[in-house]
C-alpha positions, -999 to +999 in steps of 0.1 A: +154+261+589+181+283+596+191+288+561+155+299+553+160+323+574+193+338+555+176+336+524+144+357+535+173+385+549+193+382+519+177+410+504+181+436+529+214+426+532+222+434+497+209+470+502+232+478+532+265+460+513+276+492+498+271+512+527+288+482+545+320+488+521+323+520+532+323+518+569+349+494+566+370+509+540+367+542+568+379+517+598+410+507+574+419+537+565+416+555+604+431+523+625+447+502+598+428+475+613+445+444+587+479+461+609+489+474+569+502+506+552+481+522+529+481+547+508+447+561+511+416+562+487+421+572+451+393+585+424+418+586+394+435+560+376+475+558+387+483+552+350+483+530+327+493+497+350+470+475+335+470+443+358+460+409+347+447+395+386+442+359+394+421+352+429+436+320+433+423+295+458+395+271+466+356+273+471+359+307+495+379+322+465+352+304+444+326+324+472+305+293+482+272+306+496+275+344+478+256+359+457+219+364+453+215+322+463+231+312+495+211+276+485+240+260+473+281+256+467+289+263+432+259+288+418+264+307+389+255+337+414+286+330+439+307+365+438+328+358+474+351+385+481+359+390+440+329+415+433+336+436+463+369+438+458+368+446+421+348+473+432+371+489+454+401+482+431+380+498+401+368+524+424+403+535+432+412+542+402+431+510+396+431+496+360+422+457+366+411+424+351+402+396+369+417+361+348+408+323+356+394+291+338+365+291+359+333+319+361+313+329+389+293+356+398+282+363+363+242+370+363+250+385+399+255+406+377+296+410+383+317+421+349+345+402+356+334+367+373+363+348+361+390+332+388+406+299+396+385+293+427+379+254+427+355+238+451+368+211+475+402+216+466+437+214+488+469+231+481+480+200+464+459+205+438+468+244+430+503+237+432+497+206+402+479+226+382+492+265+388+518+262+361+544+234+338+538+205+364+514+184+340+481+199+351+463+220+335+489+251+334+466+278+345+492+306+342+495+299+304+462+301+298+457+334+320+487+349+322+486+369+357+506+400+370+490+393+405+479+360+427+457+368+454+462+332+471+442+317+502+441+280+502+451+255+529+409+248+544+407+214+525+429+187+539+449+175+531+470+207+540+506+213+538+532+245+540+555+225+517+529+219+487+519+262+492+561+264+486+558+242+457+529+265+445+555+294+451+582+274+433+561+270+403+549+305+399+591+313+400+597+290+371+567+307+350+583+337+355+620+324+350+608+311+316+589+340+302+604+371+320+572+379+336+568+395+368+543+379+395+531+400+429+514+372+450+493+385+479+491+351+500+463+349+530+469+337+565+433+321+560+406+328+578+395+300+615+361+279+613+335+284+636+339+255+656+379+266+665+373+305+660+406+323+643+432+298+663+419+268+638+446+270+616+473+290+638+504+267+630+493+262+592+488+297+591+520+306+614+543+280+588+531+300+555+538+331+577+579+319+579+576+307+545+571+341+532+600+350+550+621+332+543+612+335+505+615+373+507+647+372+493+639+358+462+619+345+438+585+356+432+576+391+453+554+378+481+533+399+503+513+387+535+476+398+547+460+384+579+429+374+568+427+348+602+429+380+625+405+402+609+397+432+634+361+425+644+358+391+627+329+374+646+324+338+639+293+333+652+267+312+631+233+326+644+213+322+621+203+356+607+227+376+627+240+406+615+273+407+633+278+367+623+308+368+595+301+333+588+275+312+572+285+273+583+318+261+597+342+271+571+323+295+549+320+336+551+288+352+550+281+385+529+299+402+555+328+382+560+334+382+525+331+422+520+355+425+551+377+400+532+378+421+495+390+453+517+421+430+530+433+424+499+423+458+487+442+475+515+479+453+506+472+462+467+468+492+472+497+496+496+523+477+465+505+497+439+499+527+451+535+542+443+542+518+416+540+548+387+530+537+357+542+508+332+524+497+299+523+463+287+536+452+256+514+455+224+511+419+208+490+413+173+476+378+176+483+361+141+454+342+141+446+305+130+474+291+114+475+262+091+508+241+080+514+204+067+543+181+078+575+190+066+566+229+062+593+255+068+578+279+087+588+316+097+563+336+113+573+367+130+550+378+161+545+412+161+551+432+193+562+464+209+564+482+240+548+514+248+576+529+275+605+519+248+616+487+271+636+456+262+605+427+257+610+388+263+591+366+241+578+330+250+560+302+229+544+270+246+527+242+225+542+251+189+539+220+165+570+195+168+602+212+151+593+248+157+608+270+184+611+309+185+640+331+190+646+363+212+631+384+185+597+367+187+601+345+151+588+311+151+607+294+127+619+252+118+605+227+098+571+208+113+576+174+125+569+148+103+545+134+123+530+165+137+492+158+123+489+137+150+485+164+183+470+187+158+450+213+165+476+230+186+469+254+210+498+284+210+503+307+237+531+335+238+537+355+261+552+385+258+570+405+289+586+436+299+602+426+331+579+452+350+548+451+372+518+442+350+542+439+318+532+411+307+508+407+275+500+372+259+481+360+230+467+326+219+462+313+184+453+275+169+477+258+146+464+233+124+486+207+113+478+183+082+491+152+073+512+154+044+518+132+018+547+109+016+563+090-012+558+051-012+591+032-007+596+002-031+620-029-018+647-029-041+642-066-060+673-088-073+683-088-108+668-116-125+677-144-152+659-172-167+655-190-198+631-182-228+594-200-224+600-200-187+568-194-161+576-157-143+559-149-109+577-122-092+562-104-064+573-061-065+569-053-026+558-017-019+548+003+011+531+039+016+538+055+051+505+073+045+483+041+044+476+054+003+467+028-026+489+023-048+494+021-085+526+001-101+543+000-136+570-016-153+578-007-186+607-025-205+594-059-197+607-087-217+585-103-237+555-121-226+555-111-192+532-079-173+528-064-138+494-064-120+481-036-093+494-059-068+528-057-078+534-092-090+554-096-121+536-128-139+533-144-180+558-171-201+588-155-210+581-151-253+612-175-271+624-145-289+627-127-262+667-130-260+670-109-287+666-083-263+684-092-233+694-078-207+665-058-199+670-030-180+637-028-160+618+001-144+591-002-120+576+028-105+551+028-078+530+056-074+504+069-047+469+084-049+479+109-022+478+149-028+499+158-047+503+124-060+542+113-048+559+079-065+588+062-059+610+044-084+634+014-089+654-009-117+672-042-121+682-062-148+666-091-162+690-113-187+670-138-209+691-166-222+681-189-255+656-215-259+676-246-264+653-274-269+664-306-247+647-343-259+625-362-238+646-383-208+636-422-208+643-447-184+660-478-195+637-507-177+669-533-185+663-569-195+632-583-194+626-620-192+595-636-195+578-673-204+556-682-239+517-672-228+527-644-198+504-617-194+531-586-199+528-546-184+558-526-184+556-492-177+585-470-199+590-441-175+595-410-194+591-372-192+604-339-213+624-318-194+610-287-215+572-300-210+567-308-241+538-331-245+555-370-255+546-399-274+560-435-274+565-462-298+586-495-302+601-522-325+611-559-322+588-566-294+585-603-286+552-613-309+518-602-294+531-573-277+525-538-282+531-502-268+500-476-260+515-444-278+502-418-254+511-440-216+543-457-227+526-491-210+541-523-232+510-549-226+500-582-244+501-622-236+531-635-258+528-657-279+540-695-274+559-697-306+582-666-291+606-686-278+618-693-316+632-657-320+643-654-284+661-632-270+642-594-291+662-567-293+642-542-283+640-503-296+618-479-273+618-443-290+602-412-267+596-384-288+583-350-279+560-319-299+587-297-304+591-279-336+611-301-349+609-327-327+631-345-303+636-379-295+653-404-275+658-442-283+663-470-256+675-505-263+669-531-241+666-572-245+637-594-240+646-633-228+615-651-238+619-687-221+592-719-221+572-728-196+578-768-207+606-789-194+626-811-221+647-839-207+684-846-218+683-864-256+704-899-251+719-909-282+732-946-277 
């Protein structure tokens, strides 16, 4: 009901906000009510300090419940503090833009909505993602010459983790030679606790900047928690009521916030003179391939004459650059795979607002290796002899592949597999040895090939004859049933053929099997024992033979007795 309420006074609030501005920016500058110095109002420009300005924080820097919609959290209409104070920063004279990843405030309308103002979050959070701590590394992708910093209403909350946000913004400016001014908040009570709610957070950040004073990045407190005239009452509607639930500002809490921070910028930059940022010509997209040499010179200079400090983060693998801004090396072979890379470099000064930066894509290709081919053993063999030999060959790019092998002997060819195959030809000695050269080649761009040889000696056909098996002697009976196997092969594969003399009578041998069959006859014991003659012989041109002799005992299968002669 209450917030009904707001909404339907929204509007005349936003008529009085200027006017509201002004009475405030009068109290500041007659009783110095945020307790510091100032310089007093300007209407010209104190030269050209340019400053890049982060507001830095979490849904008040974000301005939760601004804007024309106080309906919701994170509306496109939420301006917080940011619009007022660019304002009064503008207004002043003061050359400003406000930097972030995130953009609020835009159709309010505000020119410069962007921050790093992030709903919800604790100072855990900022400090993991401010700068080189594996977050998101705000700072190099909006470089900043100021931080205005309030954080520390989400819990968890902890002095150490807004040191560690300290400690990284020192090593951002240790490694590019900028210079940071952060403007950190004693942060403002909640309604339920008034200002003393975060007293001992507020009073350890207090001693932090302290004790950091000495070093580092230049800090600078502002009491945001003690606000002159803060009122944290929540009537609904009210006019003196600075806040709009228990941790959030109203329109007026957040105007009397912008003319804090205004009051401390102004009192560090009101005397600073003048300093002008280093010139930098972006060199636009960039594309390379693995294995590129690379120099590209980034182009910079500095308007006051000054001695400039160049950085590069997220070059491809094997480029760096030197003090004088070149990026030079040769790209990682295996660069392709982060690609596109996103450059920034950062180029300082050492001054306030010195610092200029520029970002630019890199687009790294693939490039095309050569295949690598195992080297294979020389080879020897004999003339008619069956070839498979398997060429093994790899392409780091994944590519097909295309082999050939000239100076091949005779009868054998290679495949697109790689395997070496055919019957070696029988004149293919006359040659030997071959020198042999495969060559693989890829279908990559440009195409790339690698290459390797061996020797291959081919020795002469020499023809061997067929090998038989003697079976021994045989012995049999007049009227057996014989089969007898002759075992029998040709050691060059010749095809063989068999034939026999002076079997016992009725035998025979099959030609083709080598099988001796038949029943023998009863009158063979006459002739008993048969020398037998078995000759193999093979196709070859001319042919070969071998001749086995073996005898064959033919006994009968009647028993005589003893003749007695008296």
């Amino acid at each position: 009901m209450w917030e009904q309420e707001l909404n339907s006074q929204k509007g005349n609030w936003m008529l009085i906000r200027k006017e509201i501005i002004i009475l405030l920016l009068i109290g500041v500058l007659a009783f110095g009510v945020v307790g510091d110095s100032w310089s007093g109002m300007r209407v010209q420009a104190v030269g050209p300090l340019d400053c890049k300005v982060m507001p830095l924080g979490d849904s008040i820097t974000v301005g939760k419940y601004s804007g024309n919609d106080t309906s919701n959290g994170a509306d496109s209409d939420d301006i917080g503090y940011r619009k007022d104070l660019h304002d009064l920063l503008v207004g002043a004279g003061y050359n400003v833009d406000f930097v972030g990843t995130q953009s609020n405030g835009s159709t309010y309308p505000f020119s410069d909505p962007q921050h790093e103002g992030h709903n919800g979050w604790a100072d855990y959070q900022i400090a993991d993602n401010i700068y080189n701590d594996g977050g998101e590394n705000w700072l190099l992708q909006n470089p900043a010459d100021v931080i205005f910093l309030h954080i520390g209403t989400n819990t968890p909350r902890d002095p150490a983790e807004v040191e560690r946000i300290l400690d990284e913004i020192d090593a951002y400016q240790a490694d590019t030679g900028s210079k940071v001014i952060v403007i950190i908040a004693r942060i403002i009570g909640t309604v339920a606790d008034g200002s003393s709610a975060f007293s001992g957070y507020n009073d350890s950040v207090e001693d932090l900047v302290t004790v950091r004073s000495d070093y580092g990045t230049e800090l600078f407190l502002v009491d945001m928690e003690g606000i002159a005239g803060w009122n944290y009452s929540i009537y609904p509607g009210d006019p003196t009521g600075d806040m709009i639930d228990n941790l959030h500002p109203y329109a007026t809490g957040y105007t009397k916030m912008a003319a804090v921070w205004f009051a401390k910028y102004d009192d560090v930059f009101g005397s600073a003179g003048s300093n002008a940022a280093p010139n930098v010509t972006n060199p636009g997209t960039r594309s390379s391939t693995e294995g590129d040499t690379v120099s590209l010179q980034i182009s910079a200079s500095d308007p006051d004459v000054e001695s400039i400090t160049y950085t590069a983060y997220n070059l491809p693998p094997g480029l760096s650059m030197n003090s004088s801004g070149l990026i030079s090396g040769t790209i990682g072979s295996t660069a392709s795979s982060g690609s596109p890379y996103a450059v920034d470099v950062i180029v300082a000064d050492g001054n306030l607002c010195g610092s200029s930066s520029v970002s630019f894509t890199w687009n790294v290709s693939e490039s095309n290796l050569p295949p690598n081919i195992v080297q294979p053993a020389n080879q020897e063999n004999v003339e008619g002899d069956s070839i498979s030999l398997q060429i093994n060959a790899t392409d780091p790019n994944g590519d097909d592949l295309t082999y050939s092998a000239p100076n091949l002997p005779g009868g054998l060819s290679i495949n697109q597999s790689g395997l070496i195959s055919g019957v070696i030809s029988f004149d293919a000695s006359g040659g030997s040895p071959y020198t042999v050269g495969v060559t693989v080649e890829d279908d990559g761009s440009p195409n790339l090939s690698d290459a390797v040889s061996f020797i291959w000696t081919i020795n002469d056909y020499v023809p061997s004859p067929p090998d038989v098996t003697n079976p021994g002697v045989q012995k049999s009976e007049a009227g057996d049933m014989v089969t007898l196997q002759i075992e029998a092969s040709d050691p060059d594969g010749d095809e063989i053929s068999f034939s026999a003399e002076n079997l016992p009578p009725n035998l025979v041998i099959n030609p083709i099997s080598g099988v001796i069959s038949g029943k023998i006859a009863d009158w063979a014991i006459l002739a008993s024992p048969y020398s037998v003659t078995v000759t193999v012989t093979d196709d070859d041109l001319p042919p070969l033979n071998t001749k086995i002799k073996f005898d064959w005992i033919i006994a009968s299968d009647e028993t005589y007795l003893p003749l007695v002669i008296r």
